[in-house]
C-alpha positions in Angstrom: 222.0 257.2 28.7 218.7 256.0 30.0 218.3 252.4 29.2 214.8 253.3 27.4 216.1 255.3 25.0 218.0 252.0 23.3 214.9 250.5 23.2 215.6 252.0 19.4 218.1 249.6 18.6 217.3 246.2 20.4 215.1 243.7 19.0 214.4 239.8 19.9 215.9 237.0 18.2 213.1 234.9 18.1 212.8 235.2 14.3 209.2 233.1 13.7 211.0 230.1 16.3 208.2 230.5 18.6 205.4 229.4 15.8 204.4 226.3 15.5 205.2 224.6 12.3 203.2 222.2 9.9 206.0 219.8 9.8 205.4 219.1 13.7 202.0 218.0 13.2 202.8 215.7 9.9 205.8 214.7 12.2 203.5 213.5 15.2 200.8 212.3 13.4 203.2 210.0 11.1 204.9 208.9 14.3 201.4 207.7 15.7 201.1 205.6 12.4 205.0 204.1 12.3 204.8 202.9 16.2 201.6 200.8 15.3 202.7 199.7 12.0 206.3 198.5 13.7 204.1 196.9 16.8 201.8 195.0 14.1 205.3 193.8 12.3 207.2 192.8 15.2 204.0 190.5 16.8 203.2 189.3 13.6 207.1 188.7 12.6 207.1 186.6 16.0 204.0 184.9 15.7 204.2 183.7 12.4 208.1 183.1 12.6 209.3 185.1 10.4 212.8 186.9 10.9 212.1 188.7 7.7 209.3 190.7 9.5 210.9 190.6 12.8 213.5 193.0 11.2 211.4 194.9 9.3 209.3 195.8 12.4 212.8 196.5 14.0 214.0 198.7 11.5 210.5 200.7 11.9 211.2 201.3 15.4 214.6 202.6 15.3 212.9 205.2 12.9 209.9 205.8 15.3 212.7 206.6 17.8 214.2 209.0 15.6 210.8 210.1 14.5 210.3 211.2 17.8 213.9 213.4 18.0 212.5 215.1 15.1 209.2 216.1 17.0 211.3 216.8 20.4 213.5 219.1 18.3 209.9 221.2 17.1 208.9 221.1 20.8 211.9 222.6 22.1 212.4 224.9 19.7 209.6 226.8 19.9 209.8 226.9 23.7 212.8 228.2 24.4 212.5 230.4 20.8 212.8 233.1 23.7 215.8 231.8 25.7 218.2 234.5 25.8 220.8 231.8 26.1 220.7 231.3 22.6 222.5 234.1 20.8 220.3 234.0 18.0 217.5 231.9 18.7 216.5 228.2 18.5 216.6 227.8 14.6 219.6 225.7 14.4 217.7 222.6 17.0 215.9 222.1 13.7 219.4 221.3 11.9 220.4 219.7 15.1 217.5 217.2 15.3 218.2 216.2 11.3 222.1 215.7 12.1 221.1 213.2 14.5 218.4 211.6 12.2 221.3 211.1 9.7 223.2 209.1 12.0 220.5 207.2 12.7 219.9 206.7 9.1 223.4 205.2 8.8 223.4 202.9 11.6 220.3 201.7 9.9 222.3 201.1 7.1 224.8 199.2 9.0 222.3 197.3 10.7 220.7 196.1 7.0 224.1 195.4 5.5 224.6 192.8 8.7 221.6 191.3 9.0 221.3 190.7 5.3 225.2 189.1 5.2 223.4 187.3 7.9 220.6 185.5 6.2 223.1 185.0 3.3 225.3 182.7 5.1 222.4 181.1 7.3 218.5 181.5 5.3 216.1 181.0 7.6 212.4 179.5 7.0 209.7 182.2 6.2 206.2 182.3 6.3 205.7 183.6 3.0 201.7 184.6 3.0 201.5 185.7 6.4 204.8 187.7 5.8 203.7 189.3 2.3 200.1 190.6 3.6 202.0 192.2 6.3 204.5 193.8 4.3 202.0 195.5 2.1 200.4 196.8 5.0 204.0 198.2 5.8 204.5 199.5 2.7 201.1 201.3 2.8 201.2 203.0 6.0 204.8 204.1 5.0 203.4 205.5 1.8 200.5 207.6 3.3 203.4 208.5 5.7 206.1 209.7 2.6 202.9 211.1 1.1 202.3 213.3 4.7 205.8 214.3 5.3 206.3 215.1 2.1 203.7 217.5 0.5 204.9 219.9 3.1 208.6 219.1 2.5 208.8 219.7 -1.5 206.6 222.7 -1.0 208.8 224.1 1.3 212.0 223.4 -1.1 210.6 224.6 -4.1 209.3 228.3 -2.6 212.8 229.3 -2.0 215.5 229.8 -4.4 218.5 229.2 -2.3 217.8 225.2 -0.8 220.9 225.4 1.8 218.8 225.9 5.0 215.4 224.1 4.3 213.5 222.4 7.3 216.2 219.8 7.8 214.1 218.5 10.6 211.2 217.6 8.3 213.8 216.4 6.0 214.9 214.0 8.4 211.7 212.8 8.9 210.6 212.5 5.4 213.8 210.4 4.4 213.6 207.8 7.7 209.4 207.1 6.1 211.2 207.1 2.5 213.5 204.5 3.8 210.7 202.3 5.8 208.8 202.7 2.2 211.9 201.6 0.3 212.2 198.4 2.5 209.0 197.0 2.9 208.8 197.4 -1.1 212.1 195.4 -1.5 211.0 192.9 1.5 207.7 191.9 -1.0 209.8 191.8 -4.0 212.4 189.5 -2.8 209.5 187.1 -0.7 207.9 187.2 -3.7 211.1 186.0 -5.7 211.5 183.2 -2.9 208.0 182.2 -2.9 207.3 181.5 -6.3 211.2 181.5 -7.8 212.7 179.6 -5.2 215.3 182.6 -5.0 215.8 182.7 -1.4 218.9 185.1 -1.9 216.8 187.8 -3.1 215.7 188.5 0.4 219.6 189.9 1.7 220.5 191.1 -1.6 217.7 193.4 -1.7 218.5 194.3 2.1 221.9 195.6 0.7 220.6 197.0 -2.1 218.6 199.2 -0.3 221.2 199.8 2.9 223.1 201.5 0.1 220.2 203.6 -0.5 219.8 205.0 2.9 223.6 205.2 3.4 223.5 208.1 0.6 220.8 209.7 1.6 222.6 209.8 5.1 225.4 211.2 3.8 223.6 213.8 2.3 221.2 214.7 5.1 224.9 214.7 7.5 226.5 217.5 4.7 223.6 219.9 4.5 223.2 219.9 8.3 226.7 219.9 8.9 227.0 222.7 7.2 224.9 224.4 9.3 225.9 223.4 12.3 229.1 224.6 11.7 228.1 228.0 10.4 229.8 227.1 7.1 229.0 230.5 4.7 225.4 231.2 3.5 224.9 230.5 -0.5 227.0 232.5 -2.8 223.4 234.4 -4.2 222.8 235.7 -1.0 226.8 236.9 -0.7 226.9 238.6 -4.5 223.3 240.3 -3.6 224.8 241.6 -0.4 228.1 242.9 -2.1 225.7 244.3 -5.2 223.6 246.6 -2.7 226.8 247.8 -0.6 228.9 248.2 -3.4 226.6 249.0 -6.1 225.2 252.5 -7.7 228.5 254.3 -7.4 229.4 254.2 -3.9 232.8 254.0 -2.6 232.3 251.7 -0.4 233.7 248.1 -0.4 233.1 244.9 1.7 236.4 244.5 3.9 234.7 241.3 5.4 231.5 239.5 5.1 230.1 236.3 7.4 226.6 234.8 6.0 225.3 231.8 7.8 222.1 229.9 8.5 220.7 230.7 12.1 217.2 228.5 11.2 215.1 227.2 8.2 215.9 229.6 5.5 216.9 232.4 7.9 220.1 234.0 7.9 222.3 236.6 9.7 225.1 238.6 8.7 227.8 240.1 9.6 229.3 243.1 7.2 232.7 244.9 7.4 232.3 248.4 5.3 235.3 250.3 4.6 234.9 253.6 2.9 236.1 257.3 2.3 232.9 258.6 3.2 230.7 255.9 4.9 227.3 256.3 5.8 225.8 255.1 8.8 225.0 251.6 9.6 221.4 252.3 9.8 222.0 253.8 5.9 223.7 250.5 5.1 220.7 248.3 7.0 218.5 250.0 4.9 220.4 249.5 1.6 220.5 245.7 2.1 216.9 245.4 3.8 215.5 242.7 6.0 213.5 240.4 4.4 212.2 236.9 5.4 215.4 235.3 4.5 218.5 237.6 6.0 216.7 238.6 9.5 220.0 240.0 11.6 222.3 241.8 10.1 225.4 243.4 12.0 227.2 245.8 10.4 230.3 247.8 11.4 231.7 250.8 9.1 235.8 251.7 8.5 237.0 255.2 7.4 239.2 254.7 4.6 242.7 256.2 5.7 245.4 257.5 3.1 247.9 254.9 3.8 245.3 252.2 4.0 244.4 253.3 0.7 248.0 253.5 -1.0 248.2 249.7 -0.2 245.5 248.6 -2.3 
């Protein structure tokens, strides 16, 4: 057989990889405004000698760095969307680049839960003024940043019914400026307790507070990811519509085996197991099921139903 005439039955599996996405450019343009807010915190944290600050502007560049795996993961996905080393294209760096954003996310956590046991056992002296006008410039920037990230991000979640494979990557993102957000609100809160309450404390115990926070949305971001990364099965929708279209309408055929799993941001392929007395052909079955913008490769392998195969069932 002449290798044009398969040309029938091969296809890429670059499935929309190669496109550049609106998350990238929210990703990259919110990283711009995180590295200058964490360079105005960290110079004014030292200047005006406030530790407070200081860690503040820390934290925001620990999430500029991972701010910036989230736009490397974008990049190199969409150029090597047409690697033939990945079996089914790039889709999964997306997932890849939120895992690692999770852990992140944690040590973050870990990092808050230390320094703030820290300034309970030795409080240190803290410009108050100086420290509150540049927290509400934090806590602006990190809004317009929440607000940029995540127009995209709920849009995206709410135009698809399933949820398990959205743009993790974005997600990432979005929950690293939640978490900045989260702490420069509780950072003016508590200086604003110390300052006029004499509550001192309030400053660590809001750091906890809000290391709990992050750890849970951590956790979260590490399951849905994980999940993915480990080609856990596809949502049981997608599995019952799949067994309704094979098995459906009278047909004798039934679903020996069936793998579903996320290849990319609401993308799936499958792989489907068909035993029947009379089966039709796999391009019959393709058909049946159809390839829409969700389930994007399907594989599918057909079993003649024997006599004895059938007395055992």
């Amino acid at each position: 057989m002449h290798r044009e005439s398969l040309e029938r039955w091969q296809h890429k599996h670059v499935f929309g990889q190669d496109k550049k996405k609106q998350g990238e450019r929210r990703t990259l343009f919110v990283i711009v405004l995180t590295s200058a807010m964490m360079v105005l915190e960290i110079v004014a944290g030292l200047h005006y000698g406030s530790m407070a600050l200081l860690a503040d502007g820390l934290h925001m560049a620990s999430h500029a760095a991972a701010l910036g795996i989230s736009a490397f993961a974008y990049v190199y996905a969409r150029r090597h969307a047409r690697d033939e080393r990945f079996s089914f294209g790039t889709g999964k760096v997306n997932a890849l680049g939120g895992f690692t954003g999770a852990i992140l996310l944690a040590f973050f956590a870990i990092f808050m839960v230390w320094e703030s046991v820290e300034r309970m056992l030795n409080p240190v002296a803290i410009a108050f003024n100086q420290a509150i006008a540049v927290a509400v410039l934090g806590l602006l920037v990190n809004g317009i940043s929440v607000w940029i990230l995540g127009v995209h991000s709920h849009d995206h979640g709410h135009s698809h019914d399933h949820g398990h494979s959205h743009d993790h990557n974005l997600r990432s993102a979005y929950l690293h400026v939640l978490a900045d957000a989260l702490t420069s609100f509780t950072a003016i809160f508590a200086l604003l307790a110390a300052k006029y309450y004499g509550l001192v404390w309030m400053d660590p115990l809001m750091g906890i507070v809000g290391a709990l926070m992050v750890a849970r949305w951590s956790l979260g971001l590490l399951g849905s990811t994980g999940d993915i990364l480990l080609d856990r099965q596809g949502p049981e929708e997608m599995r019952t519509g799949i067994r309704d279209r094979i098995e459906g309408d009278g047909s004798d055929a039934r679903i020996a085996d069936l793998h579903l799993w996320s290849i990319g941001p609401n993308i799936y392929a499958a792989i489907v197991s068909i035993v029947a007395d009379k089966p039709l052909t796999a391009d019959q079955y393709r058909a049946r099921l159809g390839l829409d913008d969700e389930l994007v490769h399907v594989t599918i392998e057909t079993h003649l139903r024997s006599d004895e195969t059938e007395s055992t069932e």
